[in-house]
C-alpha positions in Angstrom: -109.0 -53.4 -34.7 -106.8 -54.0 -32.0 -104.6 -56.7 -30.7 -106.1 -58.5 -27.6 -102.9 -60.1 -26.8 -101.4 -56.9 -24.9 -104.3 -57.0 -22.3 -104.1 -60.8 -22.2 -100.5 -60.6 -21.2 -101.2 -57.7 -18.8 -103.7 -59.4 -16.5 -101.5 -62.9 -16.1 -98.8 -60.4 -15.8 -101.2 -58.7 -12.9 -102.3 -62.2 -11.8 -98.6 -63.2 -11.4 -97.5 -59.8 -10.1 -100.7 -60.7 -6.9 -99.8 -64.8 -6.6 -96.3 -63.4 -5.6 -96.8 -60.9 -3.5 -99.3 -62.8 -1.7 -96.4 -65.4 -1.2 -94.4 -62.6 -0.2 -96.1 -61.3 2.5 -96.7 -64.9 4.2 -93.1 -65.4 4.0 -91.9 -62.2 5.3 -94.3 -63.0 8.6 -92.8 -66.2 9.1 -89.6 -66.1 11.7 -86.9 -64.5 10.7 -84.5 -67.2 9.6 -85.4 -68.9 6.9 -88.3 -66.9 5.7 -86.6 -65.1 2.2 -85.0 -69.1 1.6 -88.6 -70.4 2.1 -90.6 -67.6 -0.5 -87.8 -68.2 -3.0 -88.0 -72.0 -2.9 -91.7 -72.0 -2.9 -91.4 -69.9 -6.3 -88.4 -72.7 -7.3 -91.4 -75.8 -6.7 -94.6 -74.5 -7.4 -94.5 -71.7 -10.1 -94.1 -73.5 -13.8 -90.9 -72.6 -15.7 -93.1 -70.3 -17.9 -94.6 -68.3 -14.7 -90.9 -67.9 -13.4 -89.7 -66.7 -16.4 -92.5 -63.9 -16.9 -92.5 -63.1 -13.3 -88.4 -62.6 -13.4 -88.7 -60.4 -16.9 -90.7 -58.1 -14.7 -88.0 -58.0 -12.1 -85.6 -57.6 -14.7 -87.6 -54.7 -16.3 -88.0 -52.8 -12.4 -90.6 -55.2 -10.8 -93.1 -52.5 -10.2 -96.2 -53.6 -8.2 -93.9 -56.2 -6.3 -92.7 -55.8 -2.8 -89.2 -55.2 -1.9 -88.9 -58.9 -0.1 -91.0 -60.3 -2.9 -88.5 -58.9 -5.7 -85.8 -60.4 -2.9 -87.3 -63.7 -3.1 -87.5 -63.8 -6.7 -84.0 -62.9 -7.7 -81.9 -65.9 -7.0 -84.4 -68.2 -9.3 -82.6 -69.0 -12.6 -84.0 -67.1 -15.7 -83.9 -70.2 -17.6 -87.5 -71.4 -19.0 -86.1 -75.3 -18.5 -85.1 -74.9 -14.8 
């Protein structure tokens, strides 16, 4: 019998991998200036400590599936799970 928990952590880990770049490419349209501050401090509000810190282990670990301005955005969030 196998563990479901892999898969489990594989599809929020997809889920996650989509929410962001979906942010990512909204920001990246938006003018110029401002737009990487804005995606990051979206991230900072609205994703939970928990989704930060999953999202920022796969940055850590090569960020594949991410865009380049998504992994951008993401990088200046603390890795903390209390911030």
């Amino acid at each position: 019998m196998t563990d479901p928990e892999p898969a489990i952590h594989h599809d929020t880990l997809a889920r996650l991998i989509y929410m962001a770049n979906q942010i990512g490419v909204f920001w990246e349209s938006q003018p110029e200036t401002g737009a990487l501050a804005g995606a990051t401090d979206h991230f900072r509000k609205f994703w939970s400590p928990a989704m930060r810190a999953q999202i920022l282990a796969h940055v850590a670990a090569g960020g594949e599936g991410l865009t380049p301005f998504t992994c951008t955005a993401l990088r200046p969030l603390p890795a903390s799970k209390t911030s």
